[in-house]
TORGURO-735698 format. One record per atom (N, C-alpha, C, CB): x, y, z. Coordinates in steps of 0.05 Angstrom, whole numbers, plus 5000, padded with zeros to 4 digits. Atoms other than C-alpha are relative to their C-alpha. Glycine has a CB too. Example, Ala and Ser with C-alpha at 12.3 -4.5 7.8 and 13.67 -1.06 7.14 Angstrom:
<recs>
501849765000524649105156501850245000498050015025498449764999527349795143498550225014500950094971
</recs>
This chain:
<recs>
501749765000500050005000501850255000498150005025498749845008502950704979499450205024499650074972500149724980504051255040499150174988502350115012499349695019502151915013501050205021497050164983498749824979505952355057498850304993503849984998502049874987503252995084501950284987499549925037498749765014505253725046500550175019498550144980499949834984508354145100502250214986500549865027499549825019510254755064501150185013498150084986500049675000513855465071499750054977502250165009500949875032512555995023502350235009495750164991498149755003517756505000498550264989502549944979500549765011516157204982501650154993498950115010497649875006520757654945500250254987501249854986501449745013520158344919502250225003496950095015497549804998526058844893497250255006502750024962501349775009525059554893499850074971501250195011501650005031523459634818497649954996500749834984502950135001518059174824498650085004499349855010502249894981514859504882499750224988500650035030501249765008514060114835498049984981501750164990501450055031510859764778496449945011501749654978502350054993504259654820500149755014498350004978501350244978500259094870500049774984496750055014499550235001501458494823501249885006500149944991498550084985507558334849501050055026501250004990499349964968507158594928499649775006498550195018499850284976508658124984495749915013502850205042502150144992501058184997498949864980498350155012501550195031499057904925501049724998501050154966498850254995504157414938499249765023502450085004501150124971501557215005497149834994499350305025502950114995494957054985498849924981498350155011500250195017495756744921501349765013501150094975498550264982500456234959497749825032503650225018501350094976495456195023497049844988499450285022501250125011489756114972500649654988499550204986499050195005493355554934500349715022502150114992499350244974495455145006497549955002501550085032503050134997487755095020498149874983498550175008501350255023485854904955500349725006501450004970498950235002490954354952500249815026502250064990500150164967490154085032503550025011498649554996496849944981497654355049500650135019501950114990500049984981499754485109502650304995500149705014497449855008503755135106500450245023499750154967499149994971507455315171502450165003500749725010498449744998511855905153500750134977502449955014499149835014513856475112502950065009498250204999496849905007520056765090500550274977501749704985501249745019519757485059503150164999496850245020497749875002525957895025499050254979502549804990501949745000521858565018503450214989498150085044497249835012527459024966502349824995501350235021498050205000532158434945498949974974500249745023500650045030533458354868500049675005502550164973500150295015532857614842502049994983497549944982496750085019540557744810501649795009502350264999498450154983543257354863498149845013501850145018501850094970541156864930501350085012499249725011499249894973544657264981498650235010502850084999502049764983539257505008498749775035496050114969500250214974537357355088497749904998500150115028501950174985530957075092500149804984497150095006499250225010532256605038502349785003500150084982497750044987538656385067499149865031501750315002501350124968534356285136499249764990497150185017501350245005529555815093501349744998498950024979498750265013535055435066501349885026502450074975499250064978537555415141498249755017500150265011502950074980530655115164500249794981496550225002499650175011530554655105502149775019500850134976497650134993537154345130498449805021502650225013502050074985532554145196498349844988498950205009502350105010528053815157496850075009500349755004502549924996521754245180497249974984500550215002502250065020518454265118500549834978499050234989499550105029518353845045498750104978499649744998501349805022515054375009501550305001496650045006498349644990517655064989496950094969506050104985501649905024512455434943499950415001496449835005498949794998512956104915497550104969503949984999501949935027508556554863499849884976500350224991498850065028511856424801504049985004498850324976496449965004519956274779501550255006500849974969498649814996521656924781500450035045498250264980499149934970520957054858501449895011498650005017497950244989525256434878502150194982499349584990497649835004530256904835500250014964503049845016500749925018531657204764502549814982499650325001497750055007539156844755499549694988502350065024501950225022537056334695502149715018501050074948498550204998543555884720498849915043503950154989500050034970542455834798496749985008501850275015501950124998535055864795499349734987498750154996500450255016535055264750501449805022501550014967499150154986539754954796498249895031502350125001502750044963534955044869497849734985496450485010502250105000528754824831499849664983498450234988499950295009530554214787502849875006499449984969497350174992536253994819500949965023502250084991500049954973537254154893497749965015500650235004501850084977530954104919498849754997498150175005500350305000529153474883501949785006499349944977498550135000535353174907499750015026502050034987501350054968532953294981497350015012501250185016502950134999526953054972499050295012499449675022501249834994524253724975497350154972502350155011501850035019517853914924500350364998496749815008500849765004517854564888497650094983501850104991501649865020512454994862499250285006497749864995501349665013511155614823497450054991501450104974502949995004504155714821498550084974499250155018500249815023503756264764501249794975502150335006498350235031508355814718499349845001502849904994501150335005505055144727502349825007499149924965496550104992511954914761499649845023502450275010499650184967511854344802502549734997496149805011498650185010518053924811500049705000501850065006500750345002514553224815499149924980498149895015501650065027512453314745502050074979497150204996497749935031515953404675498450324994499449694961501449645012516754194659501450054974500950335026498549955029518354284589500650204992499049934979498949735011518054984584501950055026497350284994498049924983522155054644502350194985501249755012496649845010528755304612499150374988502049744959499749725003525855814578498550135011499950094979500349904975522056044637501850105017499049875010497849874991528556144668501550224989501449855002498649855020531856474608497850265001500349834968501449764998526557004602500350115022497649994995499549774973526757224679503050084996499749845035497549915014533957234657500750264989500349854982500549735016532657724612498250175016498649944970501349684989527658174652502650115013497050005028498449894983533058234693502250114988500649845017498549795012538258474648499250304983501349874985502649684996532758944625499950185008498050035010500849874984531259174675503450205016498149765019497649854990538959324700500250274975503149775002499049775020539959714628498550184996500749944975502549775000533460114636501550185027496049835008499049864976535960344706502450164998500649825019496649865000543860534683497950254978503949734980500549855007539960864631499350295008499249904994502449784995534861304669504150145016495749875029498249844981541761444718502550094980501149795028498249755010546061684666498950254985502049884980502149725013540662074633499850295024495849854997500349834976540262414701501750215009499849855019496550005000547462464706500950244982501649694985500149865020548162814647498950324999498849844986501349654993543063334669500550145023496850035002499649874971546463444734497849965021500350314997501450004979541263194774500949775014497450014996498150214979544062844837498049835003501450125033501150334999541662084838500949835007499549884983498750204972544961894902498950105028503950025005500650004979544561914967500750255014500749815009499149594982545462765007502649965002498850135041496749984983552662825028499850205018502850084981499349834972554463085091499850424995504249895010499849705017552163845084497150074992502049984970502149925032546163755035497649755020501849844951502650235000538863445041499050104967496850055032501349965032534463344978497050165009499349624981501749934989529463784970497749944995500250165001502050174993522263674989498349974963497950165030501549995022519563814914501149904991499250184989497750235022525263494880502449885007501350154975497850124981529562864904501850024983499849715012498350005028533863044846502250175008498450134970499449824995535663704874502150025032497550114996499049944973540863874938499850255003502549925006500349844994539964334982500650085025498550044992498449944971543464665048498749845027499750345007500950094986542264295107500450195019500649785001499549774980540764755163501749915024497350135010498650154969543164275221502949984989498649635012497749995007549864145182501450104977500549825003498349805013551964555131501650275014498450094980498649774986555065055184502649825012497950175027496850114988559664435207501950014970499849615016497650035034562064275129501150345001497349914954497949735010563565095122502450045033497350394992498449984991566665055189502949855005499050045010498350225011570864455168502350214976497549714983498749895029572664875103502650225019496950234974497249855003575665505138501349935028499850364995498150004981578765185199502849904976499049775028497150185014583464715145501550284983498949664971498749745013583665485108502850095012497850255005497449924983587665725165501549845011499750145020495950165000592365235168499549665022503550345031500250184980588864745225500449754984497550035016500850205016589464045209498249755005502149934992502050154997585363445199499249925019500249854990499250144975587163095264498850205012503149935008501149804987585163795300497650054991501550225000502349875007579064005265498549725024499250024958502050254988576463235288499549985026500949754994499750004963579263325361498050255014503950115011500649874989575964015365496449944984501950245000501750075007569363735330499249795021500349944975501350194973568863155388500250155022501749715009499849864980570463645435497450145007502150174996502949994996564363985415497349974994499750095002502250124995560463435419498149964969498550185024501650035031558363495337500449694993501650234971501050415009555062775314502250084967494249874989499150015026559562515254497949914971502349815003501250035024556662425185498349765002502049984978501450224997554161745200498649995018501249815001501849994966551461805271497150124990501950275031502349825008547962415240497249834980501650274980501850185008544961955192498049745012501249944986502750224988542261375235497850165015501349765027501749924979539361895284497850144985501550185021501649735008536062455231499449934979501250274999500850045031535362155161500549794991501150154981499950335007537661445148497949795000501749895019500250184988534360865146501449785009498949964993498850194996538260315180499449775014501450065006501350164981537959635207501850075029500049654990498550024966539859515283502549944991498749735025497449995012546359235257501650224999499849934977497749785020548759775211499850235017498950114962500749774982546460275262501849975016497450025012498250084973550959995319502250154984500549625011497949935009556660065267501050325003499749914976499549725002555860805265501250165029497250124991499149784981560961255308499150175011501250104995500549684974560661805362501850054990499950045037498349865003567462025339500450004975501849965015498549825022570362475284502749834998500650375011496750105002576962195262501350104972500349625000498949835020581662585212499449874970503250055006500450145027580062105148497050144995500149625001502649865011572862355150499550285001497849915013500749785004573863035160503150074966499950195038498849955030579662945092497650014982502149764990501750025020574762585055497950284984498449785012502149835010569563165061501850354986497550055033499149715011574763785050501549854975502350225023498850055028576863314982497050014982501949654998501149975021569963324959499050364985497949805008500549765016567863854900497750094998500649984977503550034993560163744916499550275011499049725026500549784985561564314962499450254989501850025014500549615030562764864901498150054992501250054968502049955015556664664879500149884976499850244998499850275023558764094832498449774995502149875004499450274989556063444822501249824982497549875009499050225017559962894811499249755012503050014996500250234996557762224804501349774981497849985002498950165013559561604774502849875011500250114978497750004987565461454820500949685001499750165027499850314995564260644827497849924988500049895031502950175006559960144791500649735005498950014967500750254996557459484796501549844990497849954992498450295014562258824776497849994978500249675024502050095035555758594730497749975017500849634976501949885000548958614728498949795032498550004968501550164973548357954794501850105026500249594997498349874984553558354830499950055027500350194991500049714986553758774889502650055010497950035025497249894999561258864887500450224981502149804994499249785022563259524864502650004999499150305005497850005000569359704834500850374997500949784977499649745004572760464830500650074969502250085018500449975022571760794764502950254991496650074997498149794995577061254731499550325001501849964982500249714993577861984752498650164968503750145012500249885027577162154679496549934990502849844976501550155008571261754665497350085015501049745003501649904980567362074724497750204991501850135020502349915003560262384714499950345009498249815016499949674991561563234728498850144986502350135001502449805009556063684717501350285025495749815008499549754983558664384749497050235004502850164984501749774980553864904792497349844996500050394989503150075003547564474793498550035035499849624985501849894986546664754869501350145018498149835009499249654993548065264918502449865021496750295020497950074987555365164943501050125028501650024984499549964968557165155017502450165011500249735012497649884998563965445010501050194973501949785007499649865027567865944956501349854995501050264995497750205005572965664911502950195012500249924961498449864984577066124946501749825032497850255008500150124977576165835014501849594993496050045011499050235005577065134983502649934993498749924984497750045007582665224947502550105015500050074977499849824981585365495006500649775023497350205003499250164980584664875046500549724992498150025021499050265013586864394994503449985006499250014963497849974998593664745001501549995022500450144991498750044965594164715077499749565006496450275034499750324999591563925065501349855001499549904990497750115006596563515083503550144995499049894977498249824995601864055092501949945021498950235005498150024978604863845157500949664995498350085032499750225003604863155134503349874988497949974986496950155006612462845131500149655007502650175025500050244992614662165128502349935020499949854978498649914978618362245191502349675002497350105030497950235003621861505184502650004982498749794991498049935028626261725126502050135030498350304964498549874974630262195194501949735013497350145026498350184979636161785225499750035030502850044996500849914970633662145294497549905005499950315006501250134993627661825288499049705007499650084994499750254995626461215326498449814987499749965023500250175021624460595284499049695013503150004983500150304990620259975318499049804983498649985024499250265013621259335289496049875011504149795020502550115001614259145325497550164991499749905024501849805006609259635287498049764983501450294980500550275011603659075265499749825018501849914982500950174986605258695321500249925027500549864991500450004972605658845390497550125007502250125013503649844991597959125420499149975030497149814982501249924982595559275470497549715017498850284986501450235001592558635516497050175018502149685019502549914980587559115554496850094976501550375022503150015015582759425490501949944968497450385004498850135022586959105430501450164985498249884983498649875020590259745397502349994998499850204999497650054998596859745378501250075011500950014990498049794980602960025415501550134981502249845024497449785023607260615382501750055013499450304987496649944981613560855402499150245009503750044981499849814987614261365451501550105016498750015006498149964984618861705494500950314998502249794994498849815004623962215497502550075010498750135004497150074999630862345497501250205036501950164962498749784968635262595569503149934992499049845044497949974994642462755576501149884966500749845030498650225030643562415503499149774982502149875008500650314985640361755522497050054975499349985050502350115022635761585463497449685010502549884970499950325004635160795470498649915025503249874998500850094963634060845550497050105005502450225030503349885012627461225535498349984990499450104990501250095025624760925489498149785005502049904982501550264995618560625501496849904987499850025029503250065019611660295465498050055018499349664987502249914983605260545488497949934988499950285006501850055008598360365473498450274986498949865019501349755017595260885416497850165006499349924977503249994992588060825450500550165032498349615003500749844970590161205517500250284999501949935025500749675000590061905487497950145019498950064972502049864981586562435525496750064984501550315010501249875010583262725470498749824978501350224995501750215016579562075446497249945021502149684995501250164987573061785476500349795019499249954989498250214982573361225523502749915006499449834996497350074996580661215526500749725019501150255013499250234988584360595550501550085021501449824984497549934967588860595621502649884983499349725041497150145024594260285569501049865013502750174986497950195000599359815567502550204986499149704980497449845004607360115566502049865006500350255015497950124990613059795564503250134985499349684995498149975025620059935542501549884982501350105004499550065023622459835477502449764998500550254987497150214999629859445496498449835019503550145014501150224981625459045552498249844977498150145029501950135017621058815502501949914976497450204990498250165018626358645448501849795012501750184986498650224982630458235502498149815004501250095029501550184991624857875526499049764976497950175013500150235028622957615446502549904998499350144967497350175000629957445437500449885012501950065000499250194989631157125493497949644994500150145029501350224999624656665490500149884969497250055013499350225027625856485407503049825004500550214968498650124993633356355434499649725012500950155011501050214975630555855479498349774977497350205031501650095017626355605424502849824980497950274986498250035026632555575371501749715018502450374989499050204996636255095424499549815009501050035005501250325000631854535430501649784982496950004987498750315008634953865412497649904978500249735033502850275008630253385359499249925013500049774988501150134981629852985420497650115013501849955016503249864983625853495453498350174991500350165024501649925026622353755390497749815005501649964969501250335002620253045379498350005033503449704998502250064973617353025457497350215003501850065032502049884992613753595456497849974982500550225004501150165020610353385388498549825009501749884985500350304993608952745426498550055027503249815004501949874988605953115481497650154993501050115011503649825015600553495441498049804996500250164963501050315012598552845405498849895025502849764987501650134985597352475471498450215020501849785015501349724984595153165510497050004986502150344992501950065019588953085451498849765002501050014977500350315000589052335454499549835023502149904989500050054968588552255527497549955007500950245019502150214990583251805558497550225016501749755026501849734984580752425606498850214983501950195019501249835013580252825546497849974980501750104992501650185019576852305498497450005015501349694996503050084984571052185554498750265004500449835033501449764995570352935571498850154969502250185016500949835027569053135496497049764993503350024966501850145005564352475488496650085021501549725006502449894989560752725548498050264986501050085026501549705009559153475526499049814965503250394998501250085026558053065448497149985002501149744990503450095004552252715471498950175023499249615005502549834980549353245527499450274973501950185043501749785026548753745456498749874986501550164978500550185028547253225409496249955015503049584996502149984990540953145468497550194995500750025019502049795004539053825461499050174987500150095007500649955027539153885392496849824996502949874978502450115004533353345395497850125014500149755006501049784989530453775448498050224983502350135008500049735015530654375403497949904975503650124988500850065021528353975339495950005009502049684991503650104993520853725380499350275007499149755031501549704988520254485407499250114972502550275021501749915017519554815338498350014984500350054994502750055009515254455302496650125018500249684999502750004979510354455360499950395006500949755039500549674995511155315360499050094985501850185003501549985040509655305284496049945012502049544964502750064987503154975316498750205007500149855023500449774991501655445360499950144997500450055008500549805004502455935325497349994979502350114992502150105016498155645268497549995012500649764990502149994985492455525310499450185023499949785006500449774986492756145352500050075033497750044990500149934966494656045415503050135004499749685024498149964996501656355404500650304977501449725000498649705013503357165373501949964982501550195020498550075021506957155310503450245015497950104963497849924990512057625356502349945017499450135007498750324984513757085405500949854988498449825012499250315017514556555355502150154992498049834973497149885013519957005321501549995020500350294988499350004976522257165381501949655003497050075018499450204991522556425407501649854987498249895005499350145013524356095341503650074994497950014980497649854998530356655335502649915018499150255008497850154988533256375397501249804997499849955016499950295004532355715383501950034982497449844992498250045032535855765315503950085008498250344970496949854987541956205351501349715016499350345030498650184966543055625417501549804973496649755034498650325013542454975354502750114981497149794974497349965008547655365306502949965025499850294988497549994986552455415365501349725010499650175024500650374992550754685388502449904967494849854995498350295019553154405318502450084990498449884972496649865005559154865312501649895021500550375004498350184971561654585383500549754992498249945031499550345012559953915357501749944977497249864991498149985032563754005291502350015015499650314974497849954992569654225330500449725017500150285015499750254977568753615388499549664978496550075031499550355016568553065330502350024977496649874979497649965022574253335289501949805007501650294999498450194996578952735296502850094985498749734991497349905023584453095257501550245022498450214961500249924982584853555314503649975009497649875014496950084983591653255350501750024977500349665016497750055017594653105275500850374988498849734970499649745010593453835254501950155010498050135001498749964986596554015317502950035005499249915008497150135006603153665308501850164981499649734987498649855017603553875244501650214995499150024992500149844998603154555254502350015027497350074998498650004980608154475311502749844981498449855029497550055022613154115257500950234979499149764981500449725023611054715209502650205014496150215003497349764979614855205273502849914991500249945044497549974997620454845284502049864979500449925026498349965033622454705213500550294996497949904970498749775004623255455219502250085017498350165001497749924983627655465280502249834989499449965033497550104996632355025247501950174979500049664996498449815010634755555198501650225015498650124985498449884988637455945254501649805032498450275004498850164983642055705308500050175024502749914992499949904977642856315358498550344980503749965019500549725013639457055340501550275013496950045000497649854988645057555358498350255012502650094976501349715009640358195337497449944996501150144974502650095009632558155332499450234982497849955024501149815024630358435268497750024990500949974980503050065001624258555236498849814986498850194992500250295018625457985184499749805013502249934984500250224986626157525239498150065014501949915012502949974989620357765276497249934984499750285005501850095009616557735228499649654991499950164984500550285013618656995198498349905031503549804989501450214971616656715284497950055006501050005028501649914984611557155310498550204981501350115026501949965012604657345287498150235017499049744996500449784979602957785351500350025026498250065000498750024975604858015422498250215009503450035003501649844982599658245474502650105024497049785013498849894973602758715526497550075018502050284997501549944986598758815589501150255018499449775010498749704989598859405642502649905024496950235020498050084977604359355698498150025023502850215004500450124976601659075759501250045024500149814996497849874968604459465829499449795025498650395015500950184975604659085898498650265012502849845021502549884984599859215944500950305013499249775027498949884984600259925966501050234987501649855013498249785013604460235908497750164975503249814983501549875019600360695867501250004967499850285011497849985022606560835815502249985001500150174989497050064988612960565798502250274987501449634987497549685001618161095811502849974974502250035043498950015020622560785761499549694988502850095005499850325010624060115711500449835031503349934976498050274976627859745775497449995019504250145023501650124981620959795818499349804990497950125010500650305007618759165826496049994994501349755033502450085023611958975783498949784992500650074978500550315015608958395745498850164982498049715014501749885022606558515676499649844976501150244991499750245024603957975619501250064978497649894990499249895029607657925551499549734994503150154992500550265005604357425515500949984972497249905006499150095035607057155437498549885004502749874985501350275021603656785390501850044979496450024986498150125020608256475341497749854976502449745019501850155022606356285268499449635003501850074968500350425002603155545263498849945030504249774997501750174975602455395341498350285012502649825030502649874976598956015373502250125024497249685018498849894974601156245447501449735010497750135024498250244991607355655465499449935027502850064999500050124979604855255519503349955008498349764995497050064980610055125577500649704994499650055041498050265014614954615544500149815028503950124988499350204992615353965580501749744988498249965007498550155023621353645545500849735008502550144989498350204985623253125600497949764996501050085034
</recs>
């Protein structure tokens, strides 16, 4: 007798912005309820959506489709259904691949409702159902470059405001002074006039308290997600106040055309050439003269020397790779010379404990010959190992991995996740329920399902790591990898930066540590504790050698 197994379905929804201009045949609600209609026709059970609301069909790197295929994995549902071909996506090669090839290969059933697309059946027009969305879609890209170089052409701006400018309310074409910050861009212009520079304008811009270009945007005109919003700074920093005294937007220019698209499934841009660039001059009312500008192009970068080229200036070998172990920045040289005494002075400091930064760090400081003795000595130490006790410590990793205590303690935690993955698996179905039949808020279930999805990824990443059996050999390896490098040297007289760099990959310094009592040490010789940790290429931070 033949099972007929039971249609438990999601539905995708998908809808660029293009689309969403052309009218309600293709919105997410037309989509919704041709798909919801369809499930009740057919007696399917359909137990979640998946919506990528402004997402072309050039590509699949889009998130909620990416979630589905996540949920798939789970085996939640064995249905995926969707309006028509196009919304599953427009890319003739990769949609062809999902629908007749991927999902019938995990026993998963597709259909396009609009196209007569179901993959338990023979689709003959298929191909060129693909090939044509194909084509809207390159269409549709060369209609768009069109309208934007047509635009281009007429000087009407068909990007996004720049720092300075909003668009105005009758025409998004048009820029026009922003009252909240066009007084910082002209005061940007004539501080760099008179001579200040980048670094200063930004210090005396956080000083008072002015939101940077981006901040300004999440808070007053952006839309962003939670994400991209976090990303956005409280502080000014001299690259963004260059950028804005390099652009020409300010005279009252516009230029566009600066970067385009790889190709039409893209979203990698590439930089276009200076020559090639889109400049339409005075298309709106400029924030500065060319006076003023040209004025603080010539102070731009004026004080700027490459101060290493100087034999008086000091020169550290760890730039790259000593940092700071308290908030990760690097350390720079610092100091200053007495009686003559260069070398004795000379010491690395953490970049992040400025005054005149935000949260500043308490730093990490050490000096520069203490910290070059200390690498030298411990690669020395490294360089005169025997094979014999190469070979042991090798032989200690291996069974350190391979060890009876460690074998049982990874088997334990295996199977107490591997539990609560099954756990996890009986809870969401039964929320899908619940929600379906109404005893559960479609804000909760996100909510709930959200966690859920976060705990089981972490679960099978632990478990991926706790069944790697390659684990101890990788180990080794990578510990043969080292000291096939220490056998090219025999003793290191001088630490250089060539040899720093061939061993060591990075070196946390921490703060100095006083005994009980001492606030500050009055010189080097008080007594202290303070971590200096290496990581060496291949093994990481060198466990304490046991060679015997």
């Amino acid at each position: 007798m033949r099972t007929i197994q039971k249609s438990i379905a999601f539905a995708y929804f998908r809808l660029s912005r293009e689309e969403a201009q052309s009218g309600e045949s293709s919105s997410i609600t037309n989509q919704r309820m041709i798909v919801s209609n369809y499930c009740k026709q057919n007696g399917i059970t359909l137990v979640r959506e998946f919506v990528d609301d402004g997402y072309s069909g050039g590509n699949f790197d889009r998130p909620d489709f990416q979630n589905m295929m996540r949920e798939l994995d789970k085996g939640l549902a064995n249905t995926i259904i969707t309006k028509d071909l196009s919304r599953l996506g427009r890319d003739m090669r990769e949609s062809s691949y999902y629908a007749e090839q991927f999902f019938p290969e995990h026993a998963i059933r597709y259909i396009a409702i609009a196209d007569n697309f179901d993959s338990e059946r023979e689709n003959i027009m298929a191909p060129f159902q693909f090939a044509m969305n194909e084509v809207y879609l390159r269409d549709g890209s060369k209609k768009v470059k069109d309208v934007l170089r047509n635009k281009r052409e007429e000087g009407l701006y068909c990007a996004c405001a720049p720092y300075g400018y909003k668009k105005a309310k009758n025409n998004n074409n048009l820029l026009i002074p922003d009252e909240m910050t066009a007084p910082i861009v002209q005061r940007i212009f004539h501080s760099a006039a008179r001579g200040d520079s980048s670094r200063k304008i930004a210090m005396d811009l956080n000083k008072d308290g002015v939101f940077p270009p981006l901040k300004y945007r999440v808070l007053f005109t952006g839309t962003f997600t939670e994400e991209g919003a976090t990303r956005a700074s409280d502080v000014w920093n001299y690259t963004t106040v260059k950028r804005i005294l390099k652009n020409q937007v300010y005279l009252g220019h516009t230029i566009l055309g600066k970067s385009k698209k790889v190709s039409v499934k893209s979203k990698k841009k590439i930089p276009v050439p200076k020559e090639e660039w889109a400049v339409t001059k005075n298309t709106h009312e400029p924030l500065v003269s060319e006076e003023i500008f040209q004025r603080a192009q010539e102070n731009l970068g004026k004080g700027t020397r490459d101060y290493r080229a100087y034999d008086r200036v000091r020169k550290s070998i760890f730039s790259g790779i000593a940092y700071c172990a308290l908030c990760g920045h690097a350390l720079c040289s610092c100091g200053t010379v007495y009686k003559g005494e260069r070398e004795k002075y000379w010491y690395l400091g953490c970049i992040n404990k400025r005054k005149d930064i935000s949260n500043p760090c308490t730093g990490s400081r050490i000096r520069y010959e203490t910290l070059m003795t200390l690498v030298k000595d411990d690669l020395n130490s490294l360089l005169a190992l025997s094979d014999e006790q190469i070979d042991a410590i090798v032989e200690n990793i291996i069974q350190a991995e391979n060890s009876d205590k460690a074998v049982k303690a990874k088997k334990a935690r295996a199977e107490k996740l591997e539990a609560r993955l099954k756990v996890i698996d009986k809870i969401i179905p039964k929320i899908y329920v619940d929600n379906a039949e109404g005893r559960l808020e479609d804000e909760r279930l996100e909510q709930m399902v959200g966690d859920l999805q976060k705990e089981s990824a972490a679960i099978h990443k632990e478990l991926l790591e706790l069944n790697d059996n390659t684990i101890a050999e990788s180990k080794s390896n990578n510990y043969k990898m080292f000291f096939e490098l220490t056998k090219k040297y025999t003793y290191i007289e001088k630490l250089d930066r060539d040899i720093l760099l061939t061993f060591v990959d990075r070196i946390e310094v921490g703060p100095k540590i006083l005994p009980q009592g001492m606030t500050r040490a009055t010189h080097d010789s008080s007594p202290f504790e303070q971590s200096i940790r290496i990581f060496y290429k291949f093994v990481g931070e060198m466990e304490e050698l046991n060679t015997e």
